[in-house]
N, CA, C and O atoms as CSV, one atom per row, in Angstrom:
chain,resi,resn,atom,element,x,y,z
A,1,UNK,N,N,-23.123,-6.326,1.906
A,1,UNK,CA,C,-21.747,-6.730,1.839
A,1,UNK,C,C,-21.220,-6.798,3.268
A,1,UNK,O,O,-21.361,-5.939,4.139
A,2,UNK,N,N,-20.552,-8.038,3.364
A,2,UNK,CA,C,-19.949,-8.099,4.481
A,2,UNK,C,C,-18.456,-8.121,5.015
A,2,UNK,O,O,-18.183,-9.320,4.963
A,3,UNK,N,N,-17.704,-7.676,5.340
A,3,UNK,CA,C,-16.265,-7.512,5.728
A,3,UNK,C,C,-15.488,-8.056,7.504
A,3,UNK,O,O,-15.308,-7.458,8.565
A,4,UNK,N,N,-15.281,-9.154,7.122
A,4,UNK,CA,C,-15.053,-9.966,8.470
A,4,UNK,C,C,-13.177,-9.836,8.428
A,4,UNK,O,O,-12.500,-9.729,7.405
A,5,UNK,N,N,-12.772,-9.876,9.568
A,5,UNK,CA,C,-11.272,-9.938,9.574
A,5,UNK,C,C,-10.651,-8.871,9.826
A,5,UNK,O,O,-9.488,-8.819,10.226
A,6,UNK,N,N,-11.819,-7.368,9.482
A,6,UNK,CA,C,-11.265,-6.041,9.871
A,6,UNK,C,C,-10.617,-5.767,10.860
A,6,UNK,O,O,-9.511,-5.229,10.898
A,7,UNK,N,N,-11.305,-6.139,11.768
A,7,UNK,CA,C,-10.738,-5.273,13.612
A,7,UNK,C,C,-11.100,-4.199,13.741
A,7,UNK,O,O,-12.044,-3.643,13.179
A,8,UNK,N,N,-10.258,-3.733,14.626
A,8,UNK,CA,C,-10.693,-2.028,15.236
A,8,UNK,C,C,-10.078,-1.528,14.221
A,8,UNK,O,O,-10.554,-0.393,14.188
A,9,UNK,N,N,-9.168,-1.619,13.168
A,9,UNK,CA,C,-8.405,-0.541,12.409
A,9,UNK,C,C,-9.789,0.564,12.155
A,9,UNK,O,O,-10.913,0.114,11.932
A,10,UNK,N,N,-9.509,2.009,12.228
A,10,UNK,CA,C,-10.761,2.545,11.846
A,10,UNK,C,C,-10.346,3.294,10.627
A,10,UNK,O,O,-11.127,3.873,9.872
A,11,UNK,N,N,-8.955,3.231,10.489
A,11,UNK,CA,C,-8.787,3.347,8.805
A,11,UNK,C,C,-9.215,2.648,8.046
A,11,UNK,O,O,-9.743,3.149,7.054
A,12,UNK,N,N,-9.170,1.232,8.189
A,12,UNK,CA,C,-9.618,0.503,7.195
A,12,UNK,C,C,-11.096,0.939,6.629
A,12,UNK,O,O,-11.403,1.089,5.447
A,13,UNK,N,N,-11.885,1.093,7.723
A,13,UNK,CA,C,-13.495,0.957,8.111
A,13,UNK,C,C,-14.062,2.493,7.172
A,13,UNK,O,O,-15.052,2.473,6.441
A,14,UNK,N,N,-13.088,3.887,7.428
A,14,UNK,CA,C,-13.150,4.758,6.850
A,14,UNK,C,C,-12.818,4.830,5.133
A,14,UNK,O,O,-13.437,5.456,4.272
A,15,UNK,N,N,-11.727,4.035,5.004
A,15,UNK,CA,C,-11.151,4.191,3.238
A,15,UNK,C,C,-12.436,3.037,2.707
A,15,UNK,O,O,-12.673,2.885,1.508
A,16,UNK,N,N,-13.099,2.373,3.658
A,16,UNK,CA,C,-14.169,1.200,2.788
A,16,UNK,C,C,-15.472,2.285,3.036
A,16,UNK,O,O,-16.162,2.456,2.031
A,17,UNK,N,N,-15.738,2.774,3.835
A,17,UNK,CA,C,-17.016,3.678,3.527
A,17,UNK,C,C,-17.218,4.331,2.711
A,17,UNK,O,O,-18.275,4.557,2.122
A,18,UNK,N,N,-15.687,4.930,2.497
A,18,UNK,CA,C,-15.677,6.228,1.226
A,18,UNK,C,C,-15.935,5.793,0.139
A,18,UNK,O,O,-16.677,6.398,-0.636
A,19,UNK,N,N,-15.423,4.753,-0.114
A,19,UNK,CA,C,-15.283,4.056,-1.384
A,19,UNK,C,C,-16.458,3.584,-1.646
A,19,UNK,O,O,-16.766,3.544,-2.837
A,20,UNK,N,N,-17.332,3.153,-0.751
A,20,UNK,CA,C,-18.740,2.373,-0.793
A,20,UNK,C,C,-19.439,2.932,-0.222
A,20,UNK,O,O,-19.729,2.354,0.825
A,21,UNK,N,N,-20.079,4.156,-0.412
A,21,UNK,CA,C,-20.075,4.700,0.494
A,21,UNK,C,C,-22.259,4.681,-0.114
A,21,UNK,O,O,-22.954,5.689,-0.237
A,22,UNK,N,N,-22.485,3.950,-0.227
A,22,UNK,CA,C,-23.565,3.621,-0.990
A,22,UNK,C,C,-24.244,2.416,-0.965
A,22,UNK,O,O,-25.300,2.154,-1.541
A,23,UNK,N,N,-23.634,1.766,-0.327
A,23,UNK,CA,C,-23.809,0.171,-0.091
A,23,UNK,C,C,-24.102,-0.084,1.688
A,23,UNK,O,O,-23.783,0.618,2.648
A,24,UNK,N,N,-24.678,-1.107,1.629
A,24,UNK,CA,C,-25.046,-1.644,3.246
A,24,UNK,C,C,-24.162,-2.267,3.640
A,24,UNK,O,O,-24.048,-3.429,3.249
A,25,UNK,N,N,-23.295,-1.754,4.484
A,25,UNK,CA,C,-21.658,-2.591,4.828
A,25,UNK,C,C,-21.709,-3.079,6.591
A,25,UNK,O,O,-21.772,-2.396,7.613
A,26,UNK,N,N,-21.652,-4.467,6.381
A,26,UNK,CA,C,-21.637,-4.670,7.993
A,26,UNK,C,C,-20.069,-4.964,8.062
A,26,UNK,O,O,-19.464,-5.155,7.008
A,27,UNK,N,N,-19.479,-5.000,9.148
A,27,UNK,CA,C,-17.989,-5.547,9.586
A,27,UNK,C,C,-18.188,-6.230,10.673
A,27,UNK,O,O,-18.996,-5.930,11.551
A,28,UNK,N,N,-17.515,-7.111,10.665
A,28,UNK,CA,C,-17.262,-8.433,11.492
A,28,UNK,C,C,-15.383,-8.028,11.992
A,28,UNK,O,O,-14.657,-7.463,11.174
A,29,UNK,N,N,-14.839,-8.443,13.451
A,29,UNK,CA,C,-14.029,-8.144,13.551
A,29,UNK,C,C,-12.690,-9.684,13.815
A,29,UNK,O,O,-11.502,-9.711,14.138
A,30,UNK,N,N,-13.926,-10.966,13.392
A,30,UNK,CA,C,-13.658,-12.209,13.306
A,30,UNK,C,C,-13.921,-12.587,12.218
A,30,UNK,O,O,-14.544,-11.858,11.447
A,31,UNK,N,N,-13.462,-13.993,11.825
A,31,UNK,CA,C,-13.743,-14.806,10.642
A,31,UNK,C,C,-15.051,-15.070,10.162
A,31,UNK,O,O,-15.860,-15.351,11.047
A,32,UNK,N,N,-15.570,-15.051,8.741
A,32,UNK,CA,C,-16.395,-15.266,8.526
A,32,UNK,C,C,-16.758,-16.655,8.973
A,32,UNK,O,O,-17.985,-16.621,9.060
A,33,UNK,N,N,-16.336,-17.888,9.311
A,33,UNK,CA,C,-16.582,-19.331,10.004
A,33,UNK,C,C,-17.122,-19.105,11.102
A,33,UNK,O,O,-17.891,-19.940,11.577
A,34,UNK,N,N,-16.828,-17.867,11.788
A,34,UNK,CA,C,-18.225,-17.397,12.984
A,34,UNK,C,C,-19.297,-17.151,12.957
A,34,UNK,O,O,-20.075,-17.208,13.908
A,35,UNK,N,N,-19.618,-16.712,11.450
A,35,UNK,CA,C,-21.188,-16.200,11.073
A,35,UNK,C,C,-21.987,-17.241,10.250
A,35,UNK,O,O,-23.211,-17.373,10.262
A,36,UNK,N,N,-20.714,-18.256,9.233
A,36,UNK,CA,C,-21.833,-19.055,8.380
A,36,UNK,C,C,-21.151,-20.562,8.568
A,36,UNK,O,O,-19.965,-20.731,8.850
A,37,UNK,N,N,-21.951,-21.438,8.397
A,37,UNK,CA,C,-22.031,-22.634,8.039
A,37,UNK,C,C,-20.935,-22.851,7.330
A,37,UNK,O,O,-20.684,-21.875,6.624
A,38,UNK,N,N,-19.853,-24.085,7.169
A,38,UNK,CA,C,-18.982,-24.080,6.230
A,38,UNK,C,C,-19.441,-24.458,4.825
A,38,UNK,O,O,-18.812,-24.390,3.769
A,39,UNK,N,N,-21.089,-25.008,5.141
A,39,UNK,CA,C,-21.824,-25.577,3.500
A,39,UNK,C,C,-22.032,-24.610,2.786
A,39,UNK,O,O,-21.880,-24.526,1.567
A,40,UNK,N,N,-22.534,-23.527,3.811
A,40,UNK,CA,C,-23.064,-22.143,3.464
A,40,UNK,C,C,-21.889,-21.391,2.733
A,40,UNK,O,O,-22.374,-20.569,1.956
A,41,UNK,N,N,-20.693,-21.387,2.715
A,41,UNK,CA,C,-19.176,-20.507,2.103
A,41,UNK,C,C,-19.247,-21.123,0.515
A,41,UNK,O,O,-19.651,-22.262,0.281
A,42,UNK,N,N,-18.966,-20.548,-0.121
A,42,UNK,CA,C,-17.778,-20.897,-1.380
A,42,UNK,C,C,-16.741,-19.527,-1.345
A,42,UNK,O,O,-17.086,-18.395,-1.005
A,43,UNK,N,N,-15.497,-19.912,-1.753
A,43,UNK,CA,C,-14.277,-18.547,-1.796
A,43,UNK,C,C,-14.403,-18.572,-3.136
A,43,UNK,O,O,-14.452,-19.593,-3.821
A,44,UNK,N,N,-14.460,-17.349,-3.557
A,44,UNK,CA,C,-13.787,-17.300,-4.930
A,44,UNK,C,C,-12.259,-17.286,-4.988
A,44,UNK,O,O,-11.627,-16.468,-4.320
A,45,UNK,N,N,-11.746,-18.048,-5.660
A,45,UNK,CA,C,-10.278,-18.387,-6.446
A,45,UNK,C,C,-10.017,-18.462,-7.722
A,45,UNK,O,O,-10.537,-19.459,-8.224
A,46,UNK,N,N,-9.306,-17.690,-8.599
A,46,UNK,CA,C,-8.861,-17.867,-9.672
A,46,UNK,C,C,-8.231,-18.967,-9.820
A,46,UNK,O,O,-7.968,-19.397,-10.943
A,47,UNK,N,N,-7.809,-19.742,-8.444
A,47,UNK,CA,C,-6.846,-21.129,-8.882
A,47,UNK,C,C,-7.848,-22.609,-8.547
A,47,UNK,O,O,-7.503,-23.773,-8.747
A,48,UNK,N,N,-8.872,-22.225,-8.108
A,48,UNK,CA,C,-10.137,-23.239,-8.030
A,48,UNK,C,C,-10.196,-23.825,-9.206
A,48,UNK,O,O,-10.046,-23.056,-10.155
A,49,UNK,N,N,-10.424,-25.309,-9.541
A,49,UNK,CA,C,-10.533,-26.196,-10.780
A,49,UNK,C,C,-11.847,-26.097,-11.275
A,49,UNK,O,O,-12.104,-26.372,-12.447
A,50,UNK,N,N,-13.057,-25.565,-10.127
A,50,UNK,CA,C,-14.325,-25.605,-10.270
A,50,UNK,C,C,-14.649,-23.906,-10.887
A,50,UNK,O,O,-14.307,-22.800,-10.467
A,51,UNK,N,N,-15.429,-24.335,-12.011
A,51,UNK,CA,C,-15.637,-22.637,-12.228
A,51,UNK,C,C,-17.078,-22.466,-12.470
A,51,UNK,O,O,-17.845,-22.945,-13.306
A,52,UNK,N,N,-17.265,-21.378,-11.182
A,52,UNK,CA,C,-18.853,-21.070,-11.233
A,52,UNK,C,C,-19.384,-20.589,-11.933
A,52,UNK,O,O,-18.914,-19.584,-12.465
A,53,UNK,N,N,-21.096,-21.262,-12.399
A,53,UNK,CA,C,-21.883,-21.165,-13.806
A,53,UNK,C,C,-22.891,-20.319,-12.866
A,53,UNK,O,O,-23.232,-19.310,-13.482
A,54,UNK,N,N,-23.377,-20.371,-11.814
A,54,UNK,CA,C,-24.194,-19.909,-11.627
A,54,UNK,C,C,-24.276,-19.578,-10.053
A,54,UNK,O,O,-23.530,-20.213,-9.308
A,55,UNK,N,N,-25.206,-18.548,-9.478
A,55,UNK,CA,C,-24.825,-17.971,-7.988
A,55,UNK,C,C,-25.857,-18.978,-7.216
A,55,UNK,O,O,-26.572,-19.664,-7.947
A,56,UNK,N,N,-25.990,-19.119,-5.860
A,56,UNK,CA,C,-26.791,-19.769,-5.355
A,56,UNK,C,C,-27.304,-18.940,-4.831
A,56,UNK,O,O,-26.373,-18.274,-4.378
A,57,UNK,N,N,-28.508,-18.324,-4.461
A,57,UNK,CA,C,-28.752,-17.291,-3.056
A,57,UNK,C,C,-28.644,-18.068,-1.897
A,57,UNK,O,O,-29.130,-17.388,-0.993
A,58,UNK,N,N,-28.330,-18.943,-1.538
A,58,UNK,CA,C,-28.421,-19.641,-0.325
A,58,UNK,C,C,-26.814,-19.878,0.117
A,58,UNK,O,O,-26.496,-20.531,1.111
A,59,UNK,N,N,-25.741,-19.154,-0.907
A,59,UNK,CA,C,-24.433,-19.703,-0.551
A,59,UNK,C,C,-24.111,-18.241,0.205
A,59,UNK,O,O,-25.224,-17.874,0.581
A,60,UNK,N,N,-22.963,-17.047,0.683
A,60,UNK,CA,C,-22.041,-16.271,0.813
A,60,UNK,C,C,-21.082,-16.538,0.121
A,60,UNK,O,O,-20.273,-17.455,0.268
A,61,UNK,N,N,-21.120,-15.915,-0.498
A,61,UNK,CA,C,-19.650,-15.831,-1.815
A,61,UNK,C,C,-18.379,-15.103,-1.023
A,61,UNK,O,O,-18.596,-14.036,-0.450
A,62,UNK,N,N,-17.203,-15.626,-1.002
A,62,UNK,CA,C,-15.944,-14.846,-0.114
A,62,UNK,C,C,-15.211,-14.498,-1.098
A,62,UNK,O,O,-14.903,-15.353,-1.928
A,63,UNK,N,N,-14.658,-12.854,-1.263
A,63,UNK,CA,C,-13.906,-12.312,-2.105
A,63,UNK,C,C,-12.748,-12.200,-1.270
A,63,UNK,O,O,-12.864,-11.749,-0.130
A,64,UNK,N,N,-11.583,-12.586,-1.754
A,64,UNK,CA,C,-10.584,-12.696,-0.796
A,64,UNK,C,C,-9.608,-11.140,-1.198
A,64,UNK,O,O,-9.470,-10.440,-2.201
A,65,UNK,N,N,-9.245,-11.131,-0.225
A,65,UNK,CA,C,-8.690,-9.511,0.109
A,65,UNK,C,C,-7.190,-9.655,-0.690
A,65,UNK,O,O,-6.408,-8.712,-0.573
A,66,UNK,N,N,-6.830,-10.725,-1.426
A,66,UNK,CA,C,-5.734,-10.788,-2.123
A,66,UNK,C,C,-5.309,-11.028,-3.196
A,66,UNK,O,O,-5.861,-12.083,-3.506
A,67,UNK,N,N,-4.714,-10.749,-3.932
A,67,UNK,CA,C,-4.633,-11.079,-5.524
A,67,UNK,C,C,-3.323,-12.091,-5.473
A,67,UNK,O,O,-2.179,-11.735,-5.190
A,68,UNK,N,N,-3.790,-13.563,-5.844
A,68,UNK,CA,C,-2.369,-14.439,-5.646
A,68,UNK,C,C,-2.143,-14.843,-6.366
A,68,UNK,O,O,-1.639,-15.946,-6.150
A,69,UNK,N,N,-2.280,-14.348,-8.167
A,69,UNK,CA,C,-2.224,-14.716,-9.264
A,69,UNK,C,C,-0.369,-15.122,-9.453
A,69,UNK,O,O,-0.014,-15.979,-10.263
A,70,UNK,N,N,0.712,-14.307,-8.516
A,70,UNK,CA,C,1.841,-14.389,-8.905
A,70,UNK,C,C,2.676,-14.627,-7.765
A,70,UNK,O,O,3.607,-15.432,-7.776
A,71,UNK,N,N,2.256,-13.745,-6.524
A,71,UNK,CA,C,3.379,-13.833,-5.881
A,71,UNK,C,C,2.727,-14.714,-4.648
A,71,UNK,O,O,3.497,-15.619,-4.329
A,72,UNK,N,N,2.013,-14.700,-4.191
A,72,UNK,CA,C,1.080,-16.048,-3.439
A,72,UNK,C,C,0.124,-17.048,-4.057
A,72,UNK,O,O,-0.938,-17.444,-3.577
A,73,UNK,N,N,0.650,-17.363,-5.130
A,73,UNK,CA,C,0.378,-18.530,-5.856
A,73,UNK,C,C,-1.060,-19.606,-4.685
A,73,UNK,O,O,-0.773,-20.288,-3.701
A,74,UNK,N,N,-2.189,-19.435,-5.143
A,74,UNK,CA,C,-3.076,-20.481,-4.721
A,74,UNK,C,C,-3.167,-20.285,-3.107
A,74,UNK,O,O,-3.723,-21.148,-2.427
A,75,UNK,N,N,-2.609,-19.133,-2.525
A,75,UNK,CA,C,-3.068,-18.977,-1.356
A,75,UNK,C,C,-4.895,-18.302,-0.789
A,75,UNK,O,O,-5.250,-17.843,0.297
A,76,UNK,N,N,-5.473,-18.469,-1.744
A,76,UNK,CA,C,-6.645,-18.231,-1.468
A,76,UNK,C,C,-7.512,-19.675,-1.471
A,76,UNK,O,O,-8.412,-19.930,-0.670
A,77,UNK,N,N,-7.033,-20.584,-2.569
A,77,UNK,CA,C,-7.705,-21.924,-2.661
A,77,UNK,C,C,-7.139,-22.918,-1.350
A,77,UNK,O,O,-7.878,-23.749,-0.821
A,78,UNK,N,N,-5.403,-22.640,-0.830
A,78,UNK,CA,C,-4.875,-23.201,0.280
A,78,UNK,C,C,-6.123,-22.884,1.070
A,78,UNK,O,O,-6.751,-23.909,1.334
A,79,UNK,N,N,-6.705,-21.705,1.555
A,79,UNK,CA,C,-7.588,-21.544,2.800
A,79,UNK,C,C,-8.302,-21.688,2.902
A,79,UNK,O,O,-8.782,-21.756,4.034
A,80,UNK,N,N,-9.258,-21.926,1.412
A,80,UNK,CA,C,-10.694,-22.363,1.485
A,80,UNK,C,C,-10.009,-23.918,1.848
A,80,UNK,O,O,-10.167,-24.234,3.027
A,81,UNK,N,N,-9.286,-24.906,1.013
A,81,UNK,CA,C,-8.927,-26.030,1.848
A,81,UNK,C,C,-8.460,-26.475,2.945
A,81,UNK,O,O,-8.584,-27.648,3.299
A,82,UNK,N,N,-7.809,-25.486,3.670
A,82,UNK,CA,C,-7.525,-25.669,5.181
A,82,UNK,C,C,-9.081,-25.310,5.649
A,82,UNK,O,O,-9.435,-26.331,6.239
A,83,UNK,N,N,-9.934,-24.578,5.671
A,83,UNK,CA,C,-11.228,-24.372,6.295
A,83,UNK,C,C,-12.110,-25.557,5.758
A,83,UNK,O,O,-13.063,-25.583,6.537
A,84,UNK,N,N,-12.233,-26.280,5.079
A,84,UNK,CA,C,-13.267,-27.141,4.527
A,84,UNK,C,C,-14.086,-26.456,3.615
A,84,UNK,O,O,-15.092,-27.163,3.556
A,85,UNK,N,N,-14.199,-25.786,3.095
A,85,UNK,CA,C,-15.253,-25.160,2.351
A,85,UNK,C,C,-14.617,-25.325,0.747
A,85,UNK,O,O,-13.545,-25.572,0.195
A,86,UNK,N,N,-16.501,-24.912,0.298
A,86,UNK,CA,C,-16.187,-25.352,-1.194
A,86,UNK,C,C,-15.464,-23.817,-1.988
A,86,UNK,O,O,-15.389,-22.732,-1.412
A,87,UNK,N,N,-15.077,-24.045,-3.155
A,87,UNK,CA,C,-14.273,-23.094,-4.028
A,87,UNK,C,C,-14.811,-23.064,-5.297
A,87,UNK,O,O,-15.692,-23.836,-5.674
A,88,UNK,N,N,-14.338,-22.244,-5.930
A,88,UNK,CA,C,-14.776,-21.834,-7.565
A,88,UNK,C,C,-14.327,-20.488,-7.934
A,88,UNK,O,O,-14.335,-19.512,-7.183
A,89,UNK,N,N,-13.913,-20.519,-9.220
A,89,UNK,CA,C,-13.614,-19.544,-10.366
A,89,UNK,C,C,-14.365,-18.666,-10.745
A,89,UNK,O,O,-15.545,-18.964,-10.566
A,90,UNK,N,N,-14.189,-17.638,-11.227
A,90,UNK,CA,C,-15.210,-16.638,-11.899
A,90,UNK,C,C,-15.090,-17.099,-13.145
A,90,UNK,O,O,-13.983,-17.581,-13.384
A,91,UNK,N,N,-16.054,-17.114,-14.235
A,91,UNK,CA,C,-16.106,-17.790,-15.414
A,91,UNK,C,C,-15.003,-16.783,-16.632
A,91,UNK,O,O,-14.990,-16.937,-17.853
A,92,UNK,N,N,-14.272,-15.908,-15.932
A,92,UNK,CA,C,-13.664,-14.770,-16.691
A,92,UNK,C,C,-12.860,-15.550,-18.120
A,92,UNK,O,O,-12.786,-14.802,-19.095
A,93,UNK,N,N,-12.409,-16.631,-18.259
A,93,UNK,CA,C,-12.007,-16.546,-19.616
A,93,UNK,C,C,-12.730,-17.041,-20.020
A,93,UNK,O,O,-12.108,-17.928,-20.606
A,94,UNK,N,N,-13.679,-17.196,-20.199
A,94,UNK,CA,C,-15.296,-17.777,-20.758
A,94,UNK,C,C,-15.919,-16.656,-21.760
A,94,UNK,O,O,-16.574,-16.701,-22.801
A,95,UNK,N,N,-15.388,-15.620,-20.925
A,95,UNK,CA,C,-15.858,-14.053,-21.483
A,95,UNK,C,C,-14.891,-13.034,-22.295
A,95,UNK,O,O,-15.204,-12.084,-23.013
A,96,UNK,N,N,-13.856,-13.447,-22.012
A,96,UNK,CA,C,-12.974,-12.130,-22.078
A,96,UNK,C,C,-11.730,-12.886,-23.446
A,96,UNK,O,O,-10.792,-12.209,-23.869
């Protein structure tokens, strides 16, 4: 798992260890567009029209650090479209 955008906060870096404290966590203190390819990205968005059936191993999946179901309406799909990169849904009402 990777965490780009952190910075020096070393709170942040501490409340994500604890919590994960089990997992292989690298941090990046820049954008993930520094480390991958923009072909290489998809963001996950709940407001993406595209809803993913299946994972690629060849993609990085971006979990966005925000929930914009209400009060930032589609600001996660805005940034995958300001960056160029592709988007998609979790198949959640498929399931639930």
């Amino acid at each position: 798992m990777i965490f780009s955008g952190v910075g020096e906060n070393q709170i942040y870096k501490h409340l994500l260890r604890q919590s994960m404290e089990h997992w292989p966590i690298t941090y990046h203190q820049d954008s993930y567009l520094e480390h991958y390819k923009k072909e290489e990205l998809v963001y996950l968005t709940a407001d993406s029209e595209n809803t993913l059936k299946t994972l690629d191993k060849s993609k990085a999946y971006i979990i966005g650090g925000i929930v914009d179901r209400n009060r930032y309406k589609s600001l996660t799909l805005d940034k995958a479209n300001k960056d160029g990169i592709a988007h998609a849904k979790l198949p959640i009402q498929d399931y639930i």
